[in-house]
DOLUM-682618 format. One record per atom (N, C-alpha, C): residue number from 1; atom name; chain; residue in one letter; x, y, z. Coordinates in steps of 0.2 Angstrom, whole numbers, plus 5000, padded with zeros to 4 digits. Example, Ala and Ser with C-alpha at 12.3 -4.5 7.8 and 13.67 -1.06 7.14 Angstrom:
<sites>
num:atome:chaine:residu:px:py:pz
1:N:A:a:5066:4972:5039 .
1:CA:A:a:5062:4978:5039 .
1:C:A:a:5066:4984:5039 .
2:N:A:s:5064:4989:5035 .
2:CA:A:s:5068:4995:5036 .
2:C:A:s:5064:5000:5039 .
</sites>
This chain:
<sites>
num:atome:chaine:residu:px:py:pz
1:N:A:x:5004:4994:5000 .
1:CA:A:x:5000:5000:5000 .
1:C:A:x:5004:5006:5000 .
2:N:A:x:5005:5013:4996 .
2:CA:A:x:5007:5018:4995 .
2:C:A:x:5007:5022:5001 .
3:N:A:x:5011:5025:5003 .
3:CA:A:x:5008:5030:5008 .
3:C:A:x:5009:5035:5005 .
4:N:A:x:5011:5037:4999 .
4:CA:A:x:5012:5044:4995 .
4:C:A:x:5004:5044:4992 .
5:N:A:x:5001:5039:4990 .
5:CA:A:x:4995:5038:4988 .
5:C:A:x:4991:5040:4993 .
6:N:A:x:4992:5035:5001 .
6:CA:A:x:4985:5039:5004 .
6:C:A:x:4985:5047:5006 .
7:N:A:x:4994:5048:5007 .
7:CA:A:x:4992:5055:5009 .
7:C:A:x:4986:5060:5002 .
8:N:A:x:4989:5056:4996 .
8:CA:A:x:4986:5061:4990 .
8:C:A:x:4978:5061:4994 .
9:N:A:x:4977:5055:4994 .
9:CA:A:x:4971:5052:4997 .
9:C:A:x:4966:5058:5003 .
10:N:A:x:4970:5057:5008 .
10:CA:A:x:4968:5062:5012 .
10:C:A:x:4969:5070:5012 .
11:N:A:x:4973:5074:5009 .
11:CA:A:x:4973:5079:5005 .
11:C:A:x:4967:5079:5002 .
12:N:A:x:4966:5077:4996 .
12:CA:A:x:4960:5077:4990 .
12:C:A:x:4953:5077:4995 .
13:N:A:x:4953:5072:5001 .
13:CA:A:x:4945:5075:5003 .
13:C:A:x:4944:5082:5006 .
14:N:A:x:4951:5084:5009 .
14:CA:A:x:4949:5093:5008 .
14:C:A:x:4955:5095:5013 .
15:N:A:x:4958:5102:5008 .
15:CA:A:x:4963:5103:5012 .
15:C:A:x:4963:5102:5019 .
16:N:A:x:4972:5102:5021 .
16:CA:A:x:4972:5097:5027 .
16:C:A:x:4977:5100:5031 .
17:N:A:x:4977:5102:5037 .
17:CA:A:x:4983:5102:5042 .
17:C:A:x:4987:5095:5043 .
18:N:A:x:4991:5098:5047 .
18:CA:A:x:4994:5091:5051 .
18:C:A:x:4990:5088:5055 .
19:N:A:x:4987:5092:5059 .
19:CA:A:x:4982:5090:5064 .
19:C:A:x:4975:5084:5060 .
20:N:A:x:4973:5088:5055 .
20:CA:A:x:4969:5085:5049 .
20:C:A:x:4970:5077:5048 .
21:N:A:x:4977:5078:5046 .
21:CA:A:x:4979:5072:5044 .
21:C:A:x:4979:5065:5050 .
22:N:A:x:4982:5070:5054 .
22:CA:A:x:4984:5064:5063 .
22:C:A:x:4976:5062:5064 .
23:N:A:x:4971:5064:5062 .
23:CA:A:x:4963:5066:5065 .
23:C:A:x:4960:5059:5061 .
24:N:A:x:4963:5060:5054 .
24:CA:A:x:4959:5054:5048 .
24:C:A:x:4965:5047:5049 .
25:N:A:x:4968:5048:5052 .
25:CA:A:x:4974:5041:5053 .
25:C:A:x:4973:5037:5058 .
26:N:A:x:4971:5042:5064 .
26:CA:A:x:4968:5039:5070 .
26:C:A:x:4961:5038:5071 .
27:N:A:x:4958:5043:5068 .
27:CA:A:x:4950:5041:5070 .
27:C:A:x:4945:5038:5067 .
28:N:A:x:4949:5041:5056 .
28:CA:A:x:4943:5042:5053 .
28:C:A:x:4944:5032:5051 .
29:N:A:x:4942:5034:5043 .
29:CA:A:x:4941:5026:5039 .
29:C:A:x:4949:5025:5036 .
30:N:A:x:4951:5027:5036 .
30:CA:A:x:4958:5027:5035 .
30:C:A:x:4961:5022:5039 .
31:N:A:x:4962:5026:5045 .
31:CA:A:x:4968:5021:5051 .
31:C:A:x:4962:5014:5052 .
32:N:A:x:4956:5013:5050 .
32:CA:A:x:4953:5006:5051 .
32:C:A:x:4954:5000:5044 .
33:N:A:x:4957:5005:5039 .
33:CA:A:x:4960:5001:5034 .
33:C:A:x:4967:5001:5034 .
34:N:A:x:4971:5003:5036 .
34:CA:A:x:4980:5003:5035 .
34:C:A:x:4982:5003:5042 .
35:N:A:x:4986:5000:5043 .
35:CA:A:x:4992:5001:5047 .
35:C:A:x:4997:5007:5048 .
36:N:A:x:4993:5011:5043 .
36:CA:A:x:5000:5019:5044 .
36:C:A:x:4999:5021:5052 .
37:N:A:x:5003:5025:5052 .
37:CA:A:x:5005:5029:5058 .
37:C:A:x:5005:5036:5054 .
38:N:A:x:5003:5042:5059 .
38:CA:A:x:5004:5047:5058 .
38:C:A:x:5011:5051:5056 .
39:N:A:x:5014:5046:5061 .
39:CA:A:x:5023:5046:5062 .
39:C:A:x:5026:5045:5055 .
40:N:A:x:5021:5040:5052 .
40:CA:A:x:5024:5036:5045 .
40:C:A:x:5023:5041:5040 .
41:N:A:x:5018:5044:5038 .
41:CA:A:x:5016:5047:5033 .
41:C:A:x:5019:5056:5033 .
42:N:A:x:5019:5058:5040 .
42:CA:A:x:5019:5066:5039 .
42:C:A:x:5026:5066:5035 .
43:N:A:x:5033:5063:5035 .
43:CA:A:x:5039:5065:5033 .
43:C:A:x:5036:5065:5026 .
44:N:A:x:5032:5062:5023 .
44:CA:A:x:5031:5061:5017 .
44:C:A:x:5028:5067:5013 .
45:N:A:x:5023:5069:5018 .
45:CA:A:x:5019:5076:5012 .
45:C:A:x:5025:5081:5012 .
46:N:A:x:5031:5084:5016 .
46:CA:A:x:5036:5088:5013 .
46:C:A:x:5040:5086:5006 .
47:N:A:x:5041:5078:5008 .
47:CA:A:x:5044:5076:5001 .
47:C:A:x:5039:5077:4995 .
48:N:A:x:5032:5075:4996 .
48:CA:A:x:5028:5078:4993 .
48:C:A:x:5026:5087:4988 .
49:N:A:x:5028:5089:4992 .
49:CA:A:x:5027:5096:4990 .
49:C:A:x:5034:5097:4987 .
50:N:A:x:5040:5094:4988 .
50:CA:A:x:5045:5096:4985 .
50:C:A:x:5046:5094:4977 .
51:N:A:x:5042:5088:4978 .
51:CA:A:x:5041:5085:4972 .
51:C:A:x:5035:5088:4966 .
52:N:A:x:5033:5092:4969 .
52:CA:A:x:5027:5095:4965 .
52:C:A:x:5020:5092:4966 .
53:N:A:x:5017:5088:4971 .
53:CA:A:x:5011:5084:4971 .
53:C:A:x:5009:5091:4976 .
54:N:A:x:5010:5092:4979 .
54:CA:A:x:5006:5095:4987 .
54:C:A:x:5011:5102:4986 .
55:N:A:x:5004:5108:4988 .
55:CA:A:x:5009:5114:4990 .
55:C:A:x:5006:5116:4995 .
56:N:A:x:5008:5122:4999 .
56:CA:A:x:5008:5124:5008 .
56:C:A:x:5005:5129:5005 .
57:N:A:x:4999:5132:5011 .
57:CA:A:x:4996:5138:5011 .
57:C:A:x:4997:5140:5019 .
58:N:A:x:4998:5147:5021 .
58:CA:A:x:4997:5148:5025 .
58:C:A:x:4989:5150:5028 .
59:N:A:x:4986:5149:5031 .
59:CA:A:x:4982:5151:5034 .
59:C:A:x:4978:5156:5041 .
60:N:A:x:4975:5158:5041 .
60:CA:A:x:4973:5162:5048 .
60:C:A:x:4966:5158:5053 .
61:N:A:x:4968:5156:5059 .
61:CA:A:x:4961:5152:5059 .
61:C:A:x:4964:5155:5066 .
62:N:A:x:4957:5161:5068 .
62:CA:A:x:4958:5163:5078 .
62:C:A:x:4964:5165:5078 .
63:N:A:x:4967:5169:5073 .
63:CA:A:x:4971:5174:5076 .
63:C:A:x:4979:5169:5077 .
64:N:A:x:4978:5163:5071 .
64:CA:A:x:4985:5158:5072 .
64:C:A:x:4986:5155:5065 .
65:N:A:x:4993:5156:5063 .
65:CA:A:x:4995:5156:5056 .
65:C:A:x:4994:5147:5059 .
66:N:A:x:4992:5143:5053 .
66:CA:A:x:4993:5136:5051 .
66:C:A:x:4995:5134:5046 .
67:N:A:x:4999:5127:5044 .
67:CA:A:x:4999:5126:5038 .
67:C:A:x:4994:5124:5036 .
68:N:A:x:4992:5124:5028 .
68:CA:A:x:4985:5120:5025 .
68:C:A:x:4991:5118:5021 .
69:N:A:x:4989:5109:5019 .
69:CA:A:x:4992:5108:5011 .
69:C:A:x:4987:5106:5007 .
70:N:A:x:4987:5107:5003 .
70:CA:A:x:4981:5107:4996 .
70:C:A:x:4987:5103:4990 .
71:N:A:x:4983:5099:4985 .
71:CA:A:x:4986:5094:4982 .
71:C:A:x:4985:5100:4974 .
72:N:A:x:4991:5099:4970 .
72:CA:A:x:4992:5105:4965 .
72:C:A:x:4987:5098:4958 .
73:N:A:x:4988:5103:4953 .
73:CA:A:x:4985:5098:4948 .
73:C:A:x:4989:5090:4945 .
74:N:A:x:4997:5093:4946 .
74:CA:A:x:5002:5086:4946 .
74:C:A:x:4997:5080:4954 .
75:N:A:x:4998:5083:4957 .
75:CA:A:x:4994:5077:4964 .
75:C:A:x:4986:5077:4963 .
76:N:A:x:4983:5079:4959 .
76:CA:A:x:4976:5077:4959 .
76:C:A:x:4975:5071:4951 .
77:N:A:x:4981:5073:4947 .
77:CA:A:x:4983:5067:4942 .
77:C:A:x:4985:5062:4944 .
78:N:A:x:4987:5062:4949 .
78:CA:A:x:4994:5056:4951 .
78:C:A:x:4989:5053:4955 .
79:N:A:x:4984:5055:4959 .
79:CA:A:x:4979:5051:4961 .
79:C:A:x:4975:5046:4959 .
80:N:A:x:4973:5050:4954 .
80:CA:A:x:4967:5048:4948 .
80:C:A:x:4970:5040:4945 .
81:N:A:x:4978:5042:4943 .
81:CA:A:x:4983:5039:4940 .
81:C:A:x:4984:5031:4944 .
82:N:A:x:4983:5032:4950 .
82:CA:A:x:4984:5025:4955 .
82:C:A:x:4979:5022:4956 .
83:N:A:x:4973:5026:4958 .
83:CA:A:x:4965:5024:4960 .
83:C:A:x:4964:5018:4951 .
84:N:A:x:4967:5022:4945 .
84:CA:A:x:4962:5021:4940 .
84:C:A:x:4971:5014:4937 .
85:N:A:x:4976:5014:4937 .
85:CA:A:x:4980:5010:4932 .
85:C:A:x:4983:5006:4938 .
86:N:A:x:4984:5007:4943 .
86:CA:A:x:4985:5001:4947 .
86:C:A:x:4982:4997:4952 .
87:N:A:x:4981:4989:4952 .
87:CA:A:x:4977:4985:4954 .
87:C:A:x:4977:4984:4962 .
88:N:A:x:4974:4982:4964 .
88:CA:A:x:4976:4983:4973 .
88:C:A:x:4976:4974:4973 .
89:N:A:x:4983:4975:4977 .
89:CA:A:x:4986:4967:4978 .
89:C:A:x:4978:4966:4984 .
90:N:A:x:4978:4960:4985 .
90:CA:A:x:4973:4955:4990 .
90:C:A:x:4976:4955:4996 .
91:N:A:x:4970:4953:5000 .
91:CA:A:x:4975:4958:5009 .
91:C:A:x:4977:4950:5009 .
92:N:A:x:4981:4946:5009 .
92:CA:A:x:4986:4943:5009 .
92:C:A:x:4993:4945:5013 .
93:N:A:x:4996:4944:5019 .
93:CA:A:x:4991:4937:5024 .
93:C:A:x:4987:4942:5029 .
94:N:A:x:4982:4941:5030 .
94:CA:A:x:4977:4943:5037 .
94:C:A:x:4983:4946:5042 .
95:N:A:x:4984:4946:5044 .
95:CA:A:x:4988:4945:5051 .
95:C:A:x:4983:4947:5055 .
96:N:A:x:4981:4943:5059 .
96:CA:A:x:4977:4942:5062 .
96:C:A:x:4980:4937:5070 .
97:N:A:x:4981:4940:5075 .
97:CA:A:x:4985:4934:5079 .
97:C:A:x:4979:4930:5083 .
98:N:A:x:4972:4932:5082 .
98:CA:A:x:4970:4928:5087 .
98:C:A:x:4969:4920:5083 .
99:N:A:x:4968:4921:5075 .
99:CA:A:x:4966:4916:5069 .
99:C:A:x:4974:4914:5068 .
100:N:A:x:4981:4914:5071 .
100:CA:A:x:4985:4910:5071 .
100:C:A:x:4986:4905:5077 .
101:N:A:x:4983:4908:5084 .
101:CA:A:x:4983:4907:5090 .
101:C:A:x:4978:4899:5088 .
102:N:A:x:4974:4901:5087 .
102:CA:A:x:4966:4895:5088 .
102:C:A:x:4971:4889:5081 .
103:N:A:x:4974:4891:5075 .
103:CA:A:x:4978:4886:5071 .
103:C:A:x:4983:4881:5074 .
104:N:A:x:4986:4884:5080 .
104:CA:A:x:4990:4879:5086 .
104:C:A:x:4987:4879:5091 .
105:N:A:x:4980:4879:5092 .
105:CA:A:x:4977:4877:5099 .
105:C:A:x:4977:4871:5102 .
106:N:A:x:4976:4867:5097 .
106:CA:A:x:4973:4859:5098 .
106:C:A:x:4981:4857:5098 .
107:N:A:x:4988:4857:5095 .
107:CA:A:x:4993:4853:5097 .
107:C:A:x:4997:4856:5103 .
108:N:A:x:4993:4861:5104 .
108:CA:A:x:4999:4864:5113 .
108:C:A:x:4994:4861:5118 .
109:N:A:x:4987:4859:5117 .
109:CA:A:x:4983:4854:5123 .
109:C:A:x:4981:4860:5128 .
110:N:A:x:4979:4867:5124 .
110:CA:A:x:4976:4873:5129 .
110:C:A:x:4970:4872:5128 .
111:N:A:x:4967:4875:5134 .
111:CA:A:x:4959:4872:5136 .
111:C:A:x:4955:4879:5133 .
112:N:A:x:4951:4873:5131 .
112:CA:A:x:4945:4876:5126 .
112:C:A:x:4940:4883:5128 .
113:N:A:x:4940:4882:5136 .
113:CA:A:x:4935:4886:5141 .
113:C:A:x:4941:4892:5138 .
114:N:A:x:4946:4892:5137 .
114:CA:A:x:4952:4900:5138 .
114:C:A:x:4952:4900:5130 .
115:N:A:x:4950:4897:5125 .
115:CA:A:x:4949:4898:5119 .
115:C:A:x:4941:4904:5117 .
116:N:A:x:4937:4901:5120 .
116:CA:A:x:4931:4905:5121 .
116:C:A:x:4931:4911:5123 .
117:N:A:x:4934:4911:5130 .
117:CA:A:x:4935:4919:5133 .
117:C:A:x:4940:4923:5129 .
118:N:A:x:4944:4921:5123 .
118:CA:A:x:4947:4925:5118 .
118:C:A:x:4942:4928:5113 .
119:N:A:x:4938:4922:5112 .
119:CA:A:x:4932:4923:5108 .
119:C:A:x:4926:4927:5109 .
120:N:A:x:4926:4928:5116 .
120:CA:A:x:4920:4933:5119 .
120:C:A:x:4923:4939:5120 .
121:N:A:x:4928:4939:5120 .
121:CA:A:x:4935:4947:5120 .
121:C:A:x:4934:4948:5114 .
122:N:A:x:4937:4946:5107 .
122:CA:A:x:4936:4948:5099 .
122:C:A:x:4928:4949:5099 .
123:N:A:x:4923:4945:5103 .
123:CA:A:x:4916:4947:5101 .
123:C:A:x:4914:4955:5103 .
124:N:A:x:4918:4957:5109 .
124:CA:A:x:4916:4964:5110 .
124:C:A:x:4918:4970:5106 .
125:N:A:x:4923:4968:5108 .
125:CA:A:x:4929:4971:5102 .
125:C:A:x:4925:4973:5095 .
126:N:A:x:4924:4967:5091 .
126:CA:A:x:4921:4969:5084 .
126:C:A:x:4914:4972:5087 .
127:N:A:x:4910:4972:5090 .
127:CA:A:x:4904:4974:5092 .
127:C:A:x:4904:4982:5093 .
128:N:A:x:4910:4983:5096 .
128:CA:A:x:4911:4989:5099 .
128:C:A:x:4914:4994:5090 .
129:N:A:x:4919:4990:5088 .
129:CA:A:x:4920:4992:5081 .
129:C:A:x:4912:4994:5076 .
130:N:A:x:4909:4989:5076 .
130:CA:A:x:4901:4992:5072 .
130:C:A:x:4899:4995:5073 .
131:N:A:x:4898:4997:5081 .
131:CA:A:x:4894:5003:5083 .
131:C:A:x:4898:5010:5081 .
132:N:A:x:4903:5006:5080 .
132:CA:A:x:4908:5015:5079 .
132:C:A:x:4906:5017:5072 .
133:N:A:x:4907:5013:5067 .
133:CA:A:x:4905:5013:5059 .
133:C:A:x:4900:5015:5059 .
134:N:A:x:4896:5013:5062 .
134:CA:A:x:4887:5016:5061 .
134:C:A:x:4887:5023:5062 .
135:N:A:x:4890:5023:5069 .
135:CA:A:x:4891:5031:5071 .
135:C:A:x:4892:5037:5068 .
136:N:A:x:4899:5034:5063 .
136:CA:A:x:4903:5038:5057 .
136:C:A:x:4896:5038:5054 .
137:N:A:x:4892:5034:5053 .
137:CA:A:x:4888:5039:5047 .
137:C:A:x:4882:5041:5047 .
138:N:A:x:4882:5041:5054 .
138:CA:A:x:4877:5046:5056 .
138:C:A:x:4878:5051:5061 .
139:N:A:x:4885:5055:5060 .
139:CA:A:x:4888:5061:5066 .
139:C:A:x:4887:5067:5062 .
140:N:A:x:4885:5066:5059 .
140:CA:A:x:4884:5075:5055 .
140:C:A:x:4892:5077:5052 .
141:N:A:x:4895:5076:5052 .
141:CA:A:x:4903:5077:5054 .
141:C:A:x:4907:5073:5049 .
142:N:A:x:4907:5066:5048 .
142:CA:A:x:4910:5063:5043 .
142:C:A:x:4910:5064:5035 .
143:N:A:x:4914:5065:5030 .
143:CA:A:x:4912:5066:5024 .
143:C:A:x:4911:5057:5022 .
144:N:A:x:4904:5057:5019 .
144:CA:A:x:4906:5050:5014 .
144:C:A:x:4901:5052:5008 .
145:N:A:x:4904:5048:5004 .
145:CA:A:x:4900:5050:4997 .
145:C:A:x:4899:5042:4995 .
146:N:A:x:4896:5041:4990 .
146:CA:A:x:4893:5034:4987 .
146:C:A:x:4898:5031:4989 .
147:N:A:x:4904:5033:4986 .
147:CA:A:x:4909:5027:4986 .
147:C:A:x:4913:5024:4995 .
148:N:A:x:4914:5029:4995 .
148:CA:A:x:4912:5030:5004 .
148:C:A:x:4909:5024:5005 .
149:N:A:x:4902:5025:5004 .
149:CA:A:x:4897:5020:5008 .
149:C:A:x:4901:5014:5007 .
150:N:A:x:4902:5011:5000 .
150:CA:A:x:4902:5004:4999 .
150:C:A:x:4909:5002:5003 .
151:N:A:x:4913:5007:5005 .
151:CA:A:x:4915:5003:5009 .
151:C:A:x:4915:5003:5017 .
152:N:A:x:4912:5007:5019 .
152:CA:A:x:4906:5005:5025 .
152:C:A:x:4903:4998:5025 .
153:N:A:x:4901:4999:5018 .
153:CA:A:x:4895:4992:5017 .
153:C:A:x:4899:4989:5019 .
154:N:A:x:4904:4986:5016 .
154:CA:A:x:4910:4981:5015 .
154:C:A:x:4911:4981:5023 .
155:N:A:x:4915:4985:5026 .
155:CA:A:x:4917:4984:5034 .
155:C:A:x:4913:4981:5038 .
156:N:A:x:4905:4984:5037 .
156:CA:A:x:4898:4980:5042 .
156:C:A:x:4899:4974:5041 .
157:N:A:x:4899:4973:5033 .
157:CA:A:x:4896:4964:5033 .
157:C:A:x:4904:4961:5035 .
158:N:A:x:4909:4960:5035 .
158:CA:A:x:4914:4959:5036 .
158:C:A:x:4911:4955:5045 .
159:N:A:x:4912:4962:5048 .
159:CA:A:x:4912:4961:5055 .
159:C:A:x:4905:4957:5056 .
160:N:A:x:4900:4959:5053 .
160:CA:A:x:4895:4955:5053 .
160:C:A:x:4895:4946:5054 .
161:N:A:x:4899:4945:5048 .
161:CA:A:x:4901:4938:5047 .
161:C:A:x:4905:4936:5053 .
162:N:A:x:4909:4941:5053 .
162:CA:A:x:4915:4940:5058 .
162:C:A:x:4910:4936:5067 .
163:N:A:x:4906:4939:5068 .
163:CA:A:x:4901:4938:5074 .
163:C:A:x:4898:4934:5074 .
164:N:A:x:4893:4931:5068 .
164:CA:A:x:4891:4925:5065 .
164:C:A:x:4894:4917:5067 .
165:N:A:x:4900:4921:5066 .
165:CA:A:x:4905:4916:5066 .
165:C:A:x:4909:4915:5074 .
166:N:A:x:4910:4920:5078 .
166:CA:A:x:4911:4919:5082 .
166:C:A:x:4905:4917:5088 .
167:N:A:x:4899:4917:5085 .
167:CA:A:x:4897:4912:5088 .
167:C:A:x:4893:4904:5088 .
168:N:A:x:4895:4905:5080 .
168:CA:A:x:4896:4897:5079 .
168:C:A:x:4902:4892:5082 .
169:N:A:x:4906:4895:5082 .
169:CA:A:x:4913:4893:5085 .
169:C:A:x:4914:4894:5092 .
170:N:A:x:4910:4898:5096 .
170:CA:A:x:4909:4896:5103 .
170:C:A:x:4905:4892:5105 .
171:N:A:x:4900:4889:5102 .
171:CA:A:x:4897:4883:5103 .
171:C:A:x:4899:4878:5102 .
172:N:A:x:4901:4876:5097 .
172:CA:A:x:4906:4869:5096 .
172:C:A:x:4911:4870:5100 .
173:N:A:x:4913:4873:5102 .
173:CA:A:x:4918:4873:5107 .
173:C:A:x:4916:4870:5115 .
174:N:A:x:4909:4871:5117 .
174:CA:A:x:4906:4869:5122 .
174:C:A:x:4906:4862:5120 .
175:N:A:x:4906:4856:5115 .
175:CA:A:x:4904:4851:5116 .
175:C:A:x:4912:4849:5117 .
176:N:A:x:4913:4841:5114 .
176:CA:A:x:4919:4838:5116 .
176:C:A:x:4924:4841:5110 .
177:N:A:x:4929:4838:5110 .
177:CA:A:x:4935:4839:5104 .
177:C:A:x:4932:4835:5100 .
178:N:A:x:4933:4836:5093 .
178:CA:A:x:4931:4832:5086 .
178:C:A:x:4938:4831:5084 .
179:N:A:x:4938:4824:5081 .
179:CA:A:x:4943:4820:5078 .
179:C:A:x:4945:4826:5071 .
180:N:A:x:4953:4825:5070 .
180:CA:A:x:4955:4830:5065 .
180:C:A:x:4950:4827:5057 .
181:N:A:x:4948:4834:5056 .
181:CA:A:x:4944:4832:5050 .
181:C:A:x:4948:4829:5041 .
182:N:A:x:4953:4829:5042 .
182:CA:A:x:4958:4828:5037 .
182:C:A:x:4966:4826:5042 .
183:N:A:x:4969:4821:5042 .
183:CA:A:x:4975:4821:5045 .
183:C:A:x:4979:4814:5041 .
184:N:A:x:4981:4814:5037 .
184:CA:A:x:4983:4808:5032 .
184:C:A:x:4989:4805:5036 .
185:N:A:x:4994:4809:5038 .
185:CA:A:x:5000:4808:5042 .
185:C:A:x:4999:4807:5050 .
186:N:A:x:4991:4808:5052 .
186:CA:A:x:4992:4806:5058 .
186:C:A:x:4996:4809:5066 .
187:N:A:x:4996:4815:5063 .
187:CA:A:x:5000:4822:5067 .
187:C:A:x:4998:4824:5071 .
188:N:A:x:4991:4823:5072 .
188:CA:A:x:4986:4822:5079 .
188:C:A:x:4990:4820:5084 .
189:N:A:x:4990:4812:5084 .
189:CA:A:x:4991:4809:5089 .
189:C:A:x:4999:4808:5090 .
190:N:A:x:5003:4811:5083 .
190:CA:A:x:5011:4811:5087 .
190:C:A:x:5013:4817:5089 .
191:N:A:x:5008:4823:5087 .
191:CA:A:x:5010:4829:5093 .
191:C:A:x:5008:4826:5097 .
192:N:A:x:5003:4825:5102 .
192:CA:A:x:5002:4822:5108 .
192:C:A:x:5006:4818:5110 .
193:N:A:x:5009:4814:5109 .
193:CA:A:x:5013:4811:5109 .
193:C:A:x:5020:4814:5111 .
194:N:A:x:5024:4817:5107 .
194:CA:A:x:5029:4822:5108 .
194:C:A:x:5029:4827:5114 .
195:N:A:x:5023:4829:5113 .
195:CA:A:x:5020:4835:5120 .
195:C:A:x:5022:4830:5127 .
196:N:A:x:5018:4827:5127 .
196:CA:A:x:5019:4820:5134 .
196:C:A:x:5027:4821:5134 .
197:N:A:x:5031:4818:5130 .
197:CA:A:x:5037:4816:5130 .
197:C:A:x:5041:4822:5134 .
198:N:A:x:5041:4828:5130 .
198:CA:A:x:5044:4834:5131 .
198:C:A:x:5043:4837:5138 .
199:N:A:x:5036:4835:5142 .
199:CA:A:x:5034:4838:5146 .
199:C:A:x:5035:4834:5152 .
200:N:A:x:5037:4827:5151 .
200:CA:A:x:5039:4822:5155 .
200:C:A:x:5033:4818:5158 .
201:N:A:x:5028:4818:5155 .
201:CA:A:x:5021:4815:5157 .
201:C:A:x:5022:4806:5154 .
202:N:A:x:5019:4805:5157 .
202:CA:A:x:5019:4795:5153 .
202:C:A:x:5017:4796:5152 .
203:N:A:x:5015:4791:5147 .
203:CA:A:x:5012:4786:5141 .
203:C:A:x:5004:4785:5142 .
204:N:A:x:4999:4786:5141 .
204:CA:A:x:4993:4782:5141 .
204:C:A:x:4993:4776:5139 .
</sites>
């Protein structure tokens, strides 16, 4: 992901402070899509303006000079330019550590009950995230446009699923363990096995 592109990005929805910018990275739809930091991108928009994409106005707001930077016509093409001629790689891999955690749960022999209470913690959590997205589009305050929505729409059902699913998987979790549903090499029962060994437990 560019970050020369999201700044164009966050520019283009309308002149922007520093302050502006640190506000859409940490609050708005921005910082709930990337990983940037405010840290990461602000060295950028100088390199930015030197290059010719972004220039600095000074402004008066309450009696106090601020910078505003505005995107010149080179950064409102170079925008267009990335939205429209390069394809957006697939979020490949998730990085998600609670969905790496649960992939070694059953050969470390952690109890199910402590698997759950990580599930009912990601359940608040995303619970807590929707109310917030709903929020944004009904605060008087947020800018969204069509395109906007759709990916609103996209974030809801996301998380939507995401809930669906944790609590389908909170329930099977309440019954017993189920035998590995594909296991050709029989890896089940030689990690258990190696776990016993390593941990100086006998043999059943």
């Amino acid at each position: 992901m560019s970050v020369d592109h999201i700044v164009l990005g966050i520019i283009g929805l309308a002149p922007s402070t520093g302050y502006d910018m640190r506000a859409e990275i940490e609050k708005g739809s921005i910082g709930l899509l990337s990983a940037l930091s405010f840290g990461s991108i602000y060295p950028r928009v100088r390199a930015l303006q030197d290059e010719g994409f972004v220039r600095m106005e000074q402004e008066d707001k309450d009696g106090r000079k601020r910078k505003l930077y505005e995107l010149t016509a080179k950064g409102w093409q170079e925008l267009q330019r990335w939205l429209m001629d390069e394809e957006a790689a697939y979020p490949l891999p998730m990085r998600d550590e609670l969905l790496v955690k649960i992939l070694f749960w059953g050969i470390a022999g952690a109890e199910r009950h402590t698997l759950r209470e990580h599930l009912q913690a990601r359940r608040e959590e995303s619970e807590e995230l929707l109310t917030y997205l709903r929020s944004l589009q009904s605060d008087g305050v947020t800018f969204i446009d069509e395109y906007g929505m759709l990916v609103f729409s996209y974030m809801e059902s996301k998380i939507e699923g995401e809930l669906a699913w944790i609590e389908k998987a909170s329930t099977q979790l309440l019954q017993e363990p189920e035998l590995p549903p594909q296991d050709p090499k029989w890896l089940a029962v030689l990690q258990k096995a190696r776990r016993k060994k390593a941990l100086g437990e006998s043999e059943e």
